[in-house]
KELUMNU-731579 format. One record per residue (C-alpha): residue in three letters; x, y, z negated. Coordinates in steps of 0.2 Angstrom, whole numbers, plus 5000, padded with zeros to 4 digits. Example, Ala and Ser with C-alpha at 12.3 -4.5 7.8 and 13.67 -1.06 7.14 Angstrom:
2
    aa      u      v      w
   ALA   5062   4978   4961
   SER   5068   4995   4964
***
This chain:
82
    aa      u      v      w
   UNK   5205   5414   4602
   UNK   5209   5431   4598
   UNK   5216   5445   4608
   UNK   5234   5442   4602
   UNK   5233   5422   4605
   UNK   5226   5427   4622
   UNK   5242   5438   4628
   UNK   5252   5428   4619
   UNK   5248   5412   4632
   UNK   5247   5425   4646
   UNK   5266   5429   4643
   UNK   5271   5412   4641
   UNK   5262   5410   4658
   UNK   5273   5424   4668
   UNK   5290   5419   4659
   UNK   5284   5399   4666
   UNK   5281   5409   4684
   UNK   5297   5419   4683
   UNK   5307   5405   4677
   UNK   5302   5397   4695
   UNK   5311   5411   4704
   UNK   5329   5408   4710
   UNK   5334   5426   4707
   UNK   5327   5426   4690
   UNK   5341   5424   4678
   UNK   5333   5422   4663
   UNK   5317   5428   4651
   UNK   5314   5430   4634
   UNK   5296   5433   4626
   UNK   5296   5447   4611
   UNK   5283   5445   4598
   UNK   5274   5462   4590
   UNK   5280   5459   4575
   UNK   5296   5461   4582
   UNK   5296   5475   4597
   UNK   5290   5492   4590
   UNK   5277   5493   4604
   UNK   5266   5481   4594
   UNK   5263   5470   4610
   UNK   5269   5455   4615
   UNK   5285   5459   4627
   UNK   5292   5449   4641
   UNK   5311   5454   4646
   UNK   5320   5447   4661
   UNK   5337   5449   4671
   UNK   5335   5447   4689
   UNK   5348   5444   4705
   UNK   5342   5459   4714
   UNK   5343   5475   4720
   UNK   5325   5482   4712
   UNK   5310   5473   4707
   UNK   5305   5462   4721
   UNK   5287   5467   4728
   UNK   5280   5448   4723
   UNK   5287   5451   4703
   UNK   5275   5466   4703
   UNK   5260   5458   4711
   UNK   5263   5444   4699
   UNK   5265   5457   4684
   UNK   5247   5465   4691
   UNK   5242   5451   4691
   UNK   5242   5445   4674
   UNK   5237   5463   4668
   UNK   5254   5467   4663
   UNK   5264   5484   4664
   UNK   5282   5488   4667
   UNK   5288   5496   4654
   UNK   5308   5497   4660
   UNK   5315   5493   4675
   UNK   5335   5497   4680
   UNK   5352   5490   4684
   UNK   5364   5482   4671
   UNK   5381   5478   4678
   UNK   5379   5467   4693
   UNK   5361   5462   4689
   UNK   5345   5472   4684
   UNK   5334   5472   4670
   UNK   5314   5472   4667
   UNK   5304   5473   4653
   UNK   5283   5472   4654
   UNK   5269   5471   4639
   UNK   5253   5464   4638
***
């Protein structure tokens, strides 16, 4: 496998992990073709007030970075890369 295959089953593994989270309201996975990084990009809205302290061990985890974090409305928004 390549590097690209690699991160790219890495971020499927995190968006299946955050999609086991109840405040997790929903993930999307953007290719490098498509965000202008050039990585593979996870996005995510959660039902809290900050990025809970288990999203960024599980982030650390998977050797991803937090690119964006903040409020939107009545929910917040991440985005990491790998």
């Amino acid at each position: 496998m390549n590097c690209t295959v690699e991160h790219r089953n890495q971020a499927r593994r995190v968006i299946q992990q955050l999609g086991e989270r109840p405040d997790v309201l929903g993930t999307d996975l953007v290719s490098p073709a498509i965000d202008p990084s050039g990585r593979w990009t996870i996005e995510f809205a959660l039902d809290a007030d900050g990025l809970p302290p288990e999203i960024v061990s599980l982030l650390g985890d998977a050797e991803m970075t937090v690119r964006d974090v903040g409020p939107r409305q009545s929910w917040w928004h991440c985005t990491a890369v790998v």
